[in-house]
N, C-alpha and C positions, 0 to 999 in steps of 0.2 A: 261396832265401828262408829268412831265417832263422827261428826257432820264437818270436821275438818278433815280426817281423813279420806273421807270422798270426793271432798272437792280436791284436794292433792292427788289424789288415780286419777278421778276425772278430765282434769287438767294434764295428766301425763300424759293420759290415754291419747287426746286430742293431738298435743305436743307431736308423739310418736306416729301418730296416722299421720301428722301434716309433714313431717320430716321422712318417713317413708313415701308419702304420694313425689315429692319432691324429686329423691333420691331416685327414682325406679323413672324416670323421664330418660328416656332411652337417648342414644349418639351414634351415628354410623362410625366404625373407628375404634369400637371401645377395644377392642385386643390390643391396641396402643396405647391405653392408659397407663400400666404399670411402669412405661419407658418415660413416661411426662414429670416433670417437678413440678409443674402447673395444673393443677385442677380443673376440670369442666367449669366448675361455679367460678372460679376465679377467673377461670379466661372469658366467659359471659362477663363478668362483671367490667372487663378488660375492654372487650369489643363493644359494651353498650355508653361505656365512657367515652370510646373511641368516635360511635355512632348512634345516638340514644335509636331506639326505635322497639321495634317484638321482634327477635328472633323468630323465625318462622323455618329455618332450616341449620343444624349445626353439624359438623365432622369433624372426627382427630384422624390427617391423615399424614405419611411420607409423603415431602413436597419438595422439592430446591430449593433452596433460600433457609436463611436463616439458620437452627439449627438441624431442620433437615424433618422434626417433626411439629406439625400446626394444627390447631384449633383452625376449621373456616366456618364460619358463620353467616347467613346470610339473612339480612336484620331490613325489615319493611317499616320505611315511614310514610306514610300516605299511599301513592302508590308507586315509587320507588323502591327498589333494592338495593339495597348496597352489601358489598361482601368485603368482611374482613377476617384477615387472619391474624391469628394469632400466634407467637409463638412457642411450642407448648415445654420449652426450659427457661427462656429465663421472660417471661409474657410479655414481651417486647410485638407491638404493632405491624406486622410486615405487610399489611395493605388493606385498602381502605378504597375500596373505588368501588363504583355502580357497576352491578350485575347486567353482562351483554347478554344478549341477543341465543348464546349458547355457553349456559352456567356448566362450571364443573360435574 
């Protein structure tokens, strides 16, 4: 095997653990995924637009509003929380406000 060919495994190899370690980042909710058009990663990307910060807590859960199923996330900047949802058809914002006193 030649010394490019190993760097190409090598490199795949890396690829595929770092896309696996990713992928296996669990979600309370996930039995709701197959009913969503919107993706976990998409709607994180959605909510940190919305609210830069770390996620520090994420769910797909049946909610009111919207279409009925949401992404909520709740994303820590300093020491703030703020919780937003998401909505998980068509990733439209449904809220954006600082986590009280007694979080969902």
């Amino acid at each position: 095997m030649g010394a490019d060919m190993r760097i190409f495994l090598g490199t795949g190899l890396v690829c595929g653990l770092l896309i696996a370690s990713l992928g296996a980042h669990a979600f309370s909710g996930q039995q709701f995924a197959k009913d969503a058009k919107v993706g976990i990663a998409q709607a994180r990307s959605i909510a940190l637009r919305a609210h830069p910060g770390e996620i520090v807590d994420e769910e797909l859960e049946k909610e009111v509003g919207g279409s009925g199923l949401r992404y909520s996330f709740v994303i820590r900047t300093g020491q703030v929380k703020q919780e937003v949802g998401v909505d998980a058809q068509d990733g439209a914002v449904l809220e954006d406000k600082v986590e009280g006193s007694n979080p969902d």
